[in-house]
C-alpha positions, 0 to 999 in steps of 0.5 A: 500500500501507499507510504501514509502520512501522519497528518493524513490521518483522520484522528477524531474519525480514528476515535469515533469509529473504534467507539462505534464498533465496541458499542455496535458489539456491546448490543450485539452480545446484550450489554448494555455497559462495559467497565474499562480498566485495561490500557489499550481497551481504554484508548480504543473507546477514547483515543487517550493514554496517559502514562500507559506503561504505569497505569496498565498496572495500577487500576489508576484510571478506568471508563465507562461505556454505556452501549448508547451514549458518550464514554464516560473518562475516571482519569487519574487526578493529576492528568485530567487536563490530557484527558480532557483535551480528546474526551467530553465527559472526564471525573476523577478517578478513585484509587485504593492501590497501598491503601493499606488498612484504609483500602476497603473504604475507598473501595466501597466508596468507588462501588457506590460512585459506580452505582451512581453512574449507572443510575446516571446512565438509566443502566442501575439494574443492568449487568456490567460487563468488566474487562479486568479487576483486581480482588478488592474491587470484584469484592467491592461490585459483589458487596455493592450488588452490581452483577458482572459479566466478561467484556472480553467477547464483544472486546475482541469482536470490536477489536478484530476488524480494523477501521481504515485509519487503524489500517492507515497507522499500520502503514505508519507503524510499518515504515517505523518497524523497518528502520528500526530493523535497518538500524539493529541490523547496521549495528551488529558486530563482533563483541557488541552486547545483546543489551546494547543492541536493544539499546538500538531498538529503542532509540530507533523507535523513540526517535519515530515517535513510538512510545515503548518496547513492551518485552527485551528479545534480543538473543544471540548464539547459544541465547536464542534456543530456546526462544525467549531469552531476553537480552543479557550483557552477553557480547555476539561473537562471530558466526552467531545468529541474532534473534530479535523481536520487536514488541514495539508499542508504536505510534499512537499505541498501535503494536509493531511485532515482528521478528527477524534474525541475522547472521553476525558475518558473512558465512552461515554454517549448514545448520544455520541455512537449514533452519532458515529455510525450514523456517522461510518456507514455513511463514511463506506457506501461511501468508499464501493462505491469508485471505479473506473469508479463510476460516481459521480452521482451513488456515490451520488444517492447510498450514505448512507443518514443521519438520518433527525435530522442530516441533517441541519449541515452536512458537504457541501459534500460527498466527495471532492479531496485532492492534492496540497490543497483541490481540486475539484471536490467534490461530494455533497449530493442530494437535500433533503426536509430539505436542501438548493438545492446544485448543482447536481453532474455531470457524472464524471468519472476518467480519 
């Protein structure tokens, strides 16, 4: 597709069509309200992120949904004035995170000001479709006698198709996820160390206006079987190869996730050659297979299979969805003799 440039993207079309489908998938699956406390489902509905990479584990911000109406932002006190630049309706959020002793009253404080907005809303009576919670606050809704109910479903079904201003930060996120591939592949050298070359990573990202790597895969030699090693001061040495994966939180929060690995020299050994064709052929055998209205079990059954010896240490799936973070729903191999049974992907077809 086309280079895409960032002031061609309609950002207030982004937000209202990435609201729309969550709603259209709230009344398609009889919910009425959703209470939002994950990172990315909060910047979906409301196009917002503030400090995404503390928030996402402190239950410092959360949103209300109503399947009909406006968002409705509970920010973190001393940030309501970002939020409110983007979302009409923003309110303090409340916060029991080391309250200590004192926890449970904030708690009970919180559930009642949630009783409060469905009221508000004309939902009291309804059920509450959540996508994460800790212990006290699941306590605090069951005390209050609110009944909940798991978001995630509609979440994915939203979440799973793209609006084309999505597909236009793809595009975007793209042209950032190959230079900071240049860049990592231009500074691997005899003696560099694997957390000098994330370092690369990084900076590579930083300076595109991307946000944050969200894992440190980089491995080389002996560190990249098994897969998922993440980088240590281990220096490269030559004739090693140099796994890495991006996790990369890009720009405007849209995820680029790929992964490469080169050779630190000019000579691959047999081996070496023998697992990069096993494994070219195997991800050019599935993209023949992408296309539209493909269900997932046709994708699966029809996949290239791995030579048995690679088996035990493949990656968990086929493929999987890539937004906002990675995302559901994936594709996961079949069953094989040498594996663990995974579970058998479903018919699913783009909607």
């Amino acid at each position: 597709m086309p280079a895409t440039k960032v002031d061609e993207i309609d950002f207030t079309q982004l937000r209202a069509g990435r609201l729309a489908r969550l709603q259209t998938m709230l009344k398609r699956h009889g919910l009425p309200v959703a209470l939002l406390y994950s990172t990315p489902n909060i910047r979906y509905v409301t196009g917002v992120d503030v400090m995404g990479v503390w928030t996402s584990g402190t239950f410092a911000r959360y949103c209300v949904v109503p399947a009909k109406g406006a968002p409705i932002l509970f920010e973190y006190s001393g940030s309501m004035h970002v939020s409110r630049k983007v979302v009409g309706d923003v309110r303090p959020a409340y916060s029991w995170r080391f309250g200590g002793v004192q926890a449970r009253g904030k708690v009970r404080e919180w559930a009642q000001s949630i009783r409060a907005v469905l009221r508000e809303l004309g939902l009291e009576r309804e059920r509450l479709a959540v996508d994460r919670l800790d212990t006290p606050g699941f306590l605090g809704l069951q005390e209050e006698g609110i009944p909940i109910v798991d978001v995630g479903p509609a979440m994915v079904d939203a979440r799973e198709v793209k609006t084309p201003e999505e597909i236009q930060l793809f595009a975007v996120n793209g042209e950032i996820g190959d230079a900071m591939m240049a860049e990592f592949e231009a500074a691997i050298r005899p003696g560099i160390r694997e957390y000098e070359l994330w370092a690369v990573l990084s900076d590579a990202l930083l300076r595109r206006k991307g946000e944050t790597l969200f894992t440190r895969l980089v491995a080389s030699g002996t560190n990249t079987n098994p897969w998922l090693t993440e980088a240590t001061d281990k220096a490269v040495a030559p004739g090693d190869l140099v796994g890495v994966d991006t996790d990369a939180t890009g720009y405007e929060g849209y995820c680029i996730d790929f992964s490469r690995t080169f050779l630190c020299g000019d000579t691959p050994s047999p081996a070496q050659k023998e697992a990069y064709r096993v494994a070219y052929d195997c991800i050019a055998g599935m993209l023949d297979l992408v296309r539209p209205g493909i269900a997932f079990e046709e994708f699966a059954r029809k996949g290239p299979r791995l030579p048995p010896k690679y088996e035990a240490q493949r990656y968990p799936t086929m493929a999987h969805q890539a937004g906002l973070e990675d995302e559901g729903p994936g594709i996961p191999y079949p069953a094989t003799r040498s594996s663990s049974p995974e579970p058998r992907p479903g018919p699913r077809r783009r909607r």
